[in-house]
FIKE-216608 format. One record per residue (C-alpha): residue number from 1; x, y negated, z negated. Coordinates in Angstrom, 2 decimals, always signed. Example, Ala and Ser with C-alpha at 12.3 -4.5 7.8 and 13.67 -1.06 7.14 Angstrom:
<recs>
<rec num="1" u="+12.30" v="+4.50" w="-7.80"/>
<rec num="2" u="+13.67" v="+1.06" w="-7.14"/>
</recs>
This chain:
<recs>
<rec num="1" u="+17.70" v="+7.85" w="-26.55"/>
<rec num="2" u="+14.57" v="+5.33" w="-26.51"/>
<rec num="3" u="+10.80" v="+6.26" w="-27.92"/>
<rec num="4" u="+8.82" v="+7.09" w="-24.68"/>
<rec num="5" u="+6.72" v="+4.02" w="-23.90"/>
<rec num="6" u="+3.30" v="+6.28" w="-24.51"/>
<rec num="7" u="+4.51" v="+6.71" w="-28.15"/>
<rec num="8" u="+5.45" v="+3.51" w="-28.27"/>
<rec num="9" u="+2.13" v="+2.26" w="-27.17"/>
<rec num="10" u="+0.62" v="+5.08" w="-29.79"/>
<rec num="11" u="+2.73" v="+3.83" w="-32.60"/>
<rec num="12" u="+1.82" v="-0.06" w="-32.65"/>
<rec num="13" u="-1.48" v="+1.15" w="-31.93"/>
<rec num="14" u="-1.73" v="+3.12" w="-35.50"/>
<rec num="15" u="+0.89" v="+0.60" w="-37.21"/>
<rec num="16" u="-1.70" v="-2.52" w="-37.22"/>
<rec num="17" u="-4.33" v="-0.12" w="-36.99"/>
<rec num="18" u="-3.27" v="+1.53" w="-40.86"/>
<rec num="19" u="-2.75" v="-2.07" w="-42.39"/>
<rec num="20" u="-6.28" v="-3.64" w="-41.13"/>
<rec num="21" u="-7.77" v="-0.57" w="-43.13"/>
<rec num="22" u="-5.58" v="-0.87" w="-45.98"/>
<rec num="23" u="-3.83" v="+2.78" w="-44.85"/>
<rec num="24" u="-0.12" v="+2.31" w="-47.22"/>
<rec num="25" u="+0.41" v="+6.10" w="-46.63"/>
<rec num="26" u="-0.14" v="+5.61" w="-42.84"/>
<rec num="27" u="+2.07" v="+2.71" w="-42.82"/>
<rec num="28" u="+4.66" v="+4.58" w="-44.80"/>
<rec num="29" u="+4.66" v="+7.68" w="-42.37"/>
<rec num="30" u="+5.47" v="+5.43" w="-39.26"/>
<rec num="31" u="+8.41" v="+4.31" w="-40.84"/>
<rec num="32" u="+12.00" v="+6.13" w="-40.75"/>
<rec num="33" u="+13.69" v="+6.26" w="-44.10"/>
<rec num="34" u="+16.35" v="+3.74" w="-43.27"/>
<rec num="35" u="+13.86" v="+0.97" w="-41.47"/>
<rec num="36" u="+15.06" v="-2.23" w="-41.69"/>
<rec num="37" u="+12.33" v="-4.76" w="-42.16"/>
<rec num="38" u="+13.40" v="-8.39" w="-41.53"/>
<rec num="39" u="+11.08" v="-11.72" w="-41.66"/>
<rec num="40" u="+11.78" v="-15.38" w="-41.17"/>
<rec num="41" u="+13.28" v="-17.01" w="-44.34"/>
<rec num="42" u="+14.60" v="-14.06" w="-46.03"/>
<rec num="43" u="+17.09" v="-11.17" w="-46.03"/>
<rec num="44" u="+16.96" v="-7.55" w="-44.59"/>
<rec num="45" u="+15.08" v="-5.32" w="-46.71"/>
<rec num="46" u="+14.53" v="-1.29" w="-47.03"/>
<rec num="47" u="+11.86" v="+0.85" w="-46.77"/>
<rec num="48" u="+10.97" v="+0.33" w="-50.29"/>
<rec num="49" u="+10.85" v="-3.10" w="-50.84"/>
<rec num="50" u="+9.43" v="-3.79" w="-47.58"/>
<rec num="51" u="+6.14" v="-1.44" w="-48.41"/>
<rec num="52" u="+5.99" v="-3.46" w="-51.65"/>
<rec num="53" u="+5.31" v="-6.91" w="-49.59"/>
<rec num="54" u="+2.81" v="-4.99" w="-47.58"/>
<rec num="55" u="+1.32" v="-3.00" w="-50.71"/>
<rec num="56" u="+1.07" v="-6.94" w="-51.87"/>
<rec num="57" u="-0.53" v="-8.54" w="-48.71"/>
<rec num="58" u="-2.90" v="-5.45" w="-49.08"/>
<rec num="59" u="-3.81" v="-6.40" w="-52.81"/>
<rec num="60" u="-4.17" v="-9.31" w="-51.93"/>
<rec num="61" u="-6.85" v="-9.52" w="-49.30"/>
<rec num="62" u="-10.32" v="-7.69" w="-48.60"/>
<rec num="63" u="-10.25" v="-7.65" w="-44.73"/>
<rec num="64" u="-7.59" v="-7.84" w="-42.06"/>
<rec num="65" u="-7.91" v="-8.13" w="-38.09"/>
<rec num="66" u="-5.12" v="-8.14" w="-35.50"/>
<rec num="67" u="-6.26" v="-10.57" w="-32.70"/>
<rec num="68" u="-3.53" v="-9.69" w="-30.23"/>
<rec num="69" u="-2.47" v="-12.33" w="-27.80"/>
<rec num="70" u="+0.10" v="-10.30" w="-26.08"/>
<rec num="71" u="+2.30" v="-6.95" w="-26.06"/>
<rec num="72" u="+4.95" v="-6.21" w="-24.05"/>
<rec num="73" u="+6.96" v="-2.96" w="-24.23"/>
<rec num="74" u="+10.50" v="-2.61" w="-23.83"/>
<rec num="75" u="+12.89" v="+0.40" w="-23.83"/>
<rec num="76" u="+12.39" v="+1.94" w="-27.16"/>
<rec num="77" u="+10.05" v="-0.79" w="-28.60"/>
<rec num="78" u="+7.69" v="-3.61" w="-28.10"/>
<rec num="79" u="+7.51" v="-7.15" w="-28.73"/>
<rec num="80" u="+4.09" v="-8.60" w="-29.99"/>
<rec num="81" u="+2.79" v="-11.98" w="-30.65"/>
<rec num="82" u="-0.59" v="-11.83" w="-32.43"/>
<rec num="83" u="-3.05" v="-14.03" w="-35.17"/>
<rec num="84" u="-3.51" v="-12.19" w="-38.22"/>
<rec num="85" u="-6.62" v="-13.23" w="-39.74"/>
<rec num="86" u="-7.12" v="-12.20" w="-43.59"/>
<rec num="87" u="-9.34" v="-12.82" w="-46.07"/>
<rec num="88" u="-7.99" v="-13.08" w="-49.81"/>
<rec num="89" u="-9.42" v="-11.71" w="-52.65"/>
<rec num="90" u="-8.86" v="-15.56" w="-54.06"/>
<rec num="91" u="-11.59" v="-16.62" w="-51.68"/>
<rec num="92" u="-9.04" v="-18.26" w="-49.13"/>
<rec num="93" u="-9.02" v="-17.27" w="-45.53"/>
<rec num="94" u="-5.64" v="-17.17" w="-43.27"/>
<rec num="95" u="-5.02" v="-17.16" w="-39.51"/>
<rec num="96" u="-1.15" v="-17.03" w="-39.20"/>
<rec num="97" u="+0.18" v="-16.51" w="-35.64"/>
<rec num="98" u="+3.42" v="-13.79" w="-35.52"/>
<rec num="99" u="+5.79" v="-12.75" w="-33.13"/>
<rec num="100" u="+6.75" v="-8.75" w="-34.20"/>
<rec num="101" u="+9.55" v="-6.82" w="-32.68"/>
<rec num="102" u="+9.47" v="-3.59" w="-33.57"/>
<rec num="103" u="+11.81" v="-1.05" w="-32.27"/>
<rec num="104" u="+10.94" v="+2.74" w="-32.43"/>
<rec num="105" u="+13.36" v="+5.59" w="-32.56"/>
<rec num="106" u="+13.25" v="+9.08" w="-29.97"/>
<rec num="107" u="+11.04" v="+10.73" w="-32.96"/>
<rec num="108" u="+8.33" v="+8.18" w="-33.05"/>
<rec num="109" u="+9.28" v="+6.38" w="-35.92"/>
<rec num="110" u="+9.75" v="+2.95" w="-36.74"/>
<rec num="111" u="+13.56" v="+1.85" w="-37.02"/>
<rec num="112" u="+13.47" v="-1.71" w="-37.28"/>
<rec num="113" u="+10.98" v="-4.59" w="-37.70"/>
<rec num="114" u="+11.71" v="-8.69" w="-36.83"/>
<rec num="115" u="+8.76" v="-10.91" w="-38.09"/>
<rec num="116" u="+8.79" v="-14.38" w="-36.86"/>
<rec num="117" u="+5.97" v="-16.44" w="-38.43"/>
<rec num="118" u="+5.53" v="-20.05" w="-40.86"/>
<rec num="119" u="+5.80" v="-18.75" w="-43.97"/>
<rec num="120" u="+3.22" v="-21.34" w="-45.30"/>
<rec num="121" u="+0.34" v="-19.85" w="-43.23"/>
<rec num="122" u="+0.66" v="-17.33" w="-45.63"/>
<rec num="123" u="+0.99" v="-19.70" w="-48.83"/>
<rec num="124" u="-3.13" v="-19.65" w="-49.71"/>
<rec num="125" u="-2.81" v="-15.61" w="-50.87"/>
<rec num="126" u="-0.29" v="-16.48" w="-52.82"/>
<rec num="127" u="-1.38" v="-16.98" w="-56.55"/>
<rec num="128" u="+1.97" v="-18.52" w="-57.97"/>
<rec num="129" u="+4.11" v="-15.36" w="-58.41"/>
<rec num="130" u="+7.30" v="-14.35" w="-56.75"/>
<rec num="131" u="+7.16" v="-11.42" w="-54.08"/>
</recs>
């Protein structure tokens, strides 16, 4: 059975919501214990290593702000293409368009996550170190 589309709605709402303010716990809470978190250029990954690149991007900049283009929900999820503007604690500023699909289970929680976006709009955070 599919996430009503109210708590789907409710659930992107405090997903982008928690990572513009920096919320890891609130993040963490949205997410089942077997979400599978997959972005362009790279393999599946868990719960746990996923939260890491997050726990990173958060690190790593002082302000973030969702300027949503579009959301569209679907049976048990939504699709969302957005700009993610950030500001890095390196001085450098990013605006790196993403297309998110994020699927949500019948208790509200986050089962899967697709991230489509050009990895080197994100290159000017990094500071030389693996993530």
């Amino acid at each position: 059975m599919a996430a009503d589309p109210d708590v789907v709605a409710d659930v992107a709402e405090r997903l982008f919501g928690a990572i513009e303010r920096g919320d890891i716990a609130a993040v963490r809470r949205l997410w089942s214990d077997d979400v599978v978190v997959w972005k362009v250029a790279d393999r599946d990954r868990d719960k746990d290593r996923a939260l890491r690149v997050i726990t990173w991007f958060l690190d790593a900049t002082t302000e973030r702000r969702y300027e949503v283009l579009e959301r569209k929900l679907f049976d048990g999820g939504f699709v969302q293409q957005h700009i993610l503007h950030a500001n890095g604690r390196n001085g450098e500023l990013i605006a790196m368009r993403v297309c998110i699909v994020i699927k949500v289970g019948d208790d509200g929680l986050i089962r899967r996550i697709d991230e489509y976006f050009d990895p080197n709009e994100i290159s000017p955070l990094l500071d030389g170190t693996v993530r």
